[in-house]
Z-matrix of the N, CA and C atoms (Angstrom, degrees):
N
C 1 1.444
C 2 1.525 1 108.49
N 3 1.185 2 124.66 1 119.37
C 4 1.586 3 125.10 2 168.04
C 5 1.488 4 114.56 3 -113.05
N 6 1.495 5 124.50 4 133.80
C 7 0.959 6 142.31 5 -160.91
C 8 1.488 7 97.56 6 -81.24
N 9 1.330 8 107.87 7 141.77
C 10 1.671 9 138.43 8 -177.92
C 11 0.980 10 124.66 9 -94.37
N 12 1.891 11 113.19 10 -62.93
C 13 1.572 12 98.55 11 162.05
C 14 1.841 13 101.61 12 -158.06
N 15 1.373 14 113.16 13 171.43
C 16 1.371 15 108.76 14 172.70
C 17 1.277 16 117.01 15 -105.92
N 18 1.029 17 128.14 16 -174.50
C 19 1.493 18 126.05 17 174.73
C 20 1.984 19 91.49 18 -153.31
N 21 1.764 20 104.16 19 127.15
C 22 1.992 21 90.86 20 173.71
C 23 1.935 22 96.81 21 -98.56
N 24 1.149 23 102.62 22 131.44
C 25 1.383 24 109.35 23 174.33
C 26 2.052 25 99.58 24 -102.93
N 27 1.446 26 105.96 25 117.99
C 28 1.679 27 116.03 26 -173.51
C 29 0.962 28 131.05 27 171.03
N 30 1.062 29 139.56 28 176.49
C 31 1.548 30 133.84 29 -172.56
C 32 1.228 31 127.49 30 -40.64
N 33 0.962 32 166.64 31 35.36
C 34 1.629 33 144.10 32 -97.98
C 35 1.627 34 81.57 33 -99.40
N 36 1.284 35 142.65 34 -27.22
C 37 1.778 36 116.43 35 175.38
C 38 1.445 37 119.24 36 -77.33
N 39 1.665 38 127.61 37 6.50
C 40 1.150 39 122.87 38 147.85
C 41 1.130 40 126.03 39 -111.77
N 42 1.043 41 152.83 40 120.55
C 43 1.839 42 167.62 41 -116.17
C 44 1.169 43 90.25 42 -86.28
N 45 1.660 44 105.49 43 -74.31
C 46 1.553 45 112.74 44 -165.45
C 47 1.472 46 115.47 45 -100.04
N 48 1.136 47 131.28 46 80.36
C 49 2.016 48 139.84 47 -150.47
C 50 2.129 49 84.57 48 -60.67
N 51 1.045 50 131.66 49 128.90
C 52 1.293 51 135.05 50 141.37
C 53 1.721 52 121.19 51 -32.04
N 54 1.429 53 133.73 52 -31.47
C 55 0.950 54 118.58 53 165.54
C 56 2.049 55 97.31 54 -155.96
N 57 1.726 56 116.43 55 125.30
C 58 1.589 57 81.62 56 168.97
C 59 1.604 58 93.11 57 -150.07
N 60 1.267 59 130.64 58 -160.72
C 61 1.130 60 148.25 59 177.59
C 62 1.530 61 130.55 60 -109.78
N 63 1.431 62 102.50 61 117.38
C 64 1.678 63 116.50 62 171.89
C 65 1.551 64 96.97 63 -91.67
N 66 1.665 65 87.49 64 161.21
C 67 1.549 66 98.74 65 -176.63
C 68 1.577 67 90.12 66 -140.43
N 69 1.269 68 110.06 67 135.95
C 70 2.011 69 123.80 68 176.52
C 71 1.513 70 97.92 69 -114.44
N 72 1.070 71 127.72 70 116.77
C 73 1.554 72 145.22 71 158.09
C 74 1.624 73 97.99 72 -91.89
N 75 1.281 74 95.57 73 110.33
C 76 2.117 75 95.74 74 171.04
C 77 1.085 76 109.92 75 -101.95
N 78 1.267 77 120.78 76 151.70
C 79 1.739 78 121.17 77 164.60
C 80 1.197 79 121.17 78 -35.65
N 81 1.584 80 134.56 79 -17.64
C 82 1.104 81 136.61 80 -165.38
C 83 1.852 82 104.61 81 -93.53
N 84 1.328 83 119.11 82 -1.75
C 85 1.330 84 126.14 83 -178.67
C 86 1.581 85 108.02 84 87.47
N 87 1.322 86 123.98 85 -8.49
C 88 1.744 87 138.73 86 173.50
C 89 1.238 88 77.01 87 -66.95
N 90 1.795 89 89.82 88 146.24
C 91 1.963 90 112.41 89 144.32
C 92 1.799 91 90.64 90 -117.82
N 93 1.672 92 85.72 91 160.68
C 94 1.675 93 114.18 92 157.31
C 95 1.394 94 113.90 93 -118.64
N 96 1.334 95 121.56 94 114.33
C 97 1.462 96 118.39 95 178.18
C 98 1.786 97 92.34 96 -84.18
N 99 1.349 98 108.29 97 149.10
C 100 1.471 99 109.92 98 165.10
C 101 1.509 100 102.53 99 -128.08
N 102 1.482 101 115.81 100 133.27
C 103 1.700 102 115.85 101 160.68
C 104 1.130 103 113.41 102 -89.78
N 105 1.355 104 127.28 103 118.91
C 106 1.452 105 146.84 104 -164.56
C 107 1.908 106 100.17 105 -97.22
N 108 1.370 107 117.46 106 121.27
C 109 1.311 108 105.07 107 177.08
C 110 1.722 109 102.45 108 -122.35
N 111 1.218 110 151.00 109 118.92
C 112 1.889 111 139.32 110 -155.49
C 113 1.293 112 100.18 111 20.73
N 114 1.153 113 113.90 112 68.70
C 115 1.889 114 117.21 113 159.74
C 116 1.199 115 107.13 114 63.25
N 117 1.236 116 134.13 115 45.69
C 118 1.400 117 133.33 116 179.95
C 119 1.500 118 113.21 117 -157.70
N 120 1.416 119 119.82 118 112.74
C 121 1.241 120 134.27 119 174.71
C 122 1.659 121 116.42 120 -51.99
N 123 1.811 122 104.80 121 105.45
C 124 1.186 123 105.02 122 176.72
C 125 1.652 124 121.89 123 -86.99
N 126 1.319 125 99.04 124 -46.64
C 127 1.428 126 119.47 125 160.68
C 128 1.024 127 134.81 126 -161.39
N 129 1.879 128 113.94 127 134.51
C 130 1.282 129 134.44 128 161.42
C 131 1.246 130 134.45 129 -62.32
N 132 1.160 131 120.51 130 123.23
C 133 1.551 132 125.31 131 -169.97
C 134 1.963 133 110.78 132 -114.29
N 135 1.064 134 126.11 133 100.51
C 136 1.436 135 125.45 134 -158.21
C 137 2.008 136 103.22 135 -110.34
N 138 1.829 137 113.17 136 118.22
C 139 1.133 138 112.05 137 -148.09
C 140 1.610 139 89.85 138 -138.83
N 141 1.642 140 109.53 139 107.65
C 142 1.571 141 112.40 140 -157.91
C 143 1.733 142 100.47 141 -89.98
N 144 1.088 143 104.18 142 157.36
C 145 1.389 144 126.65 143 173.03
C 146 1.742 145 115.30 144 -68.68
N 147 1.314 146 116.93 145 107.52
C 148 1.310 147 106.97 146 -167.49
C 149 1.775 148 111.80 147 -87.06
C-alpha cells in the first residue's frame, strides 16, 4: 500500500500544535490516522476499506 496524500487536521494559529493529527488516504481506499505528539508518532490507527 503506498500513501497518496495527507491532510494535518490542528491549530493552524499555532505553528507547532503540542499534539495533532495526520491522516494517510492510500490507494487502497484504507486511511492511517497518526497522533503526532512534538513531531513524533505516538499512535497509529489503521481503518480498512470494506
Amino acid at each position: 500500500m503506498k500513501k497518496v496524500k495527507s491532510a494535518f487536521v490542528g491549530d493552524i494559529e499555532n505553528s507547532i500544535p503540542e499534539i495533532y493529527l495526520t491522516i494517510d488516504h492510500l490507494k487502497s481506499g484504507d486511511y492511517k490516522f497518526h497522533i503526532v505528539e512534538r513531531q513524533k508518532v505516538i499512535k497509529t490507527i489503521s481503518v480498512k476499506k470494506k
